[in-house]
C-alpha positions, 0 to 999 in steps of 0.5 A: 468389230462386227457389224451391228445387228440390223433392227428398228432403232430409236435414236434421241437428239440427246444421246448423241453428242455434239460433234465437229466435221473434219475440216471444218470450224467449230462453229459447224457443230453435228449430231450423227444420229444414225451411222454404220458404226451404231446401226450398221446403216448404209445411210448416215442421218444427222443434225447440224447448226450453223452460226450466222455469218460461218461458212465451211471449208470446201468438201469434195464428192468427187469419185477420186480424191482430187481435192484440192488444197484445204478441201475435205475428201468425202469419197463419192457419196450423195448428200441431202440437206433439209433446213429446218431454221435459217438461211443457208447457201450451199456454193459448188462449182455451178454457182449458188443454192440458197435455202431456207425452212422446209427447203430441201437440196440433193447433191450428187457425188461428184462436186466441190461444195461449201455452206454458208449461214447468210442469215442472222439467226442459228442454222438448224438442218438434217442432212443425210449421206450415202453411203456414210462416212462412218 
């Protein structure tokens, strides 16, 4: 398959289908906006939602796949999560991130990390990988 040619690109909410990430539940639901795959980009956008009381498996950023049991392995990749509805907390091995609207948290490679949706309404947020999963 051959790379995509690089050009501005408009991408609708609605042209993407909701998805799943791997190990995690249904309930976790993704929008991969932009992605290497269609744009060629070296950095993914998506949206994702969250159910009230629904948290994720554990994810691993860590260099080397040193995941541990019902982990999923990203492969060292940076992360950023922007809350656009909702309460969220984001749980690593350094303790607890809680977040809400217009609050914004950079995870650099190298953790083990989950979310959680610890209000009472639907979690609404944009995230962003480097360099993408796909």
């Amino acid at each position: 398959m051959s790379k995509p040619e690089a050009k501005p690109a408009k991408i609708h909410y609605d042209a993407v289908p909701w998805g799943v990430v791997e190990g995690s539940s249904e309930r976790l639901r993704i929008r991969r906006l932009i992605t290497r795959g269609r744009q060629g980009s070296e950095l993914m956008l998506g949206v994702a939602s969250l159910d009230p009381g629904v948290e994720t498996g554990w994810w691993s950023s860590m260099p080397e796949d040193e995941a541990r049991p019902g982990e999923y392995w990203m492969g060292p990749v940076e992360e950023t999560y922007y809350c656009i509805r909702g309460q969220l907390t984001l749980s690593s091995d350094e303790g607890d991130i809680e977040f809400g609207p217009d609050d914004a948290v950079y995870l650099a490679p190298g953790w083990h990390y989950k979310l959680k949706n610890t209000g009472d309404e639907v979690a609404f947020f944009v995230y962003n990988l480097y360099p993408p999963s796909e």
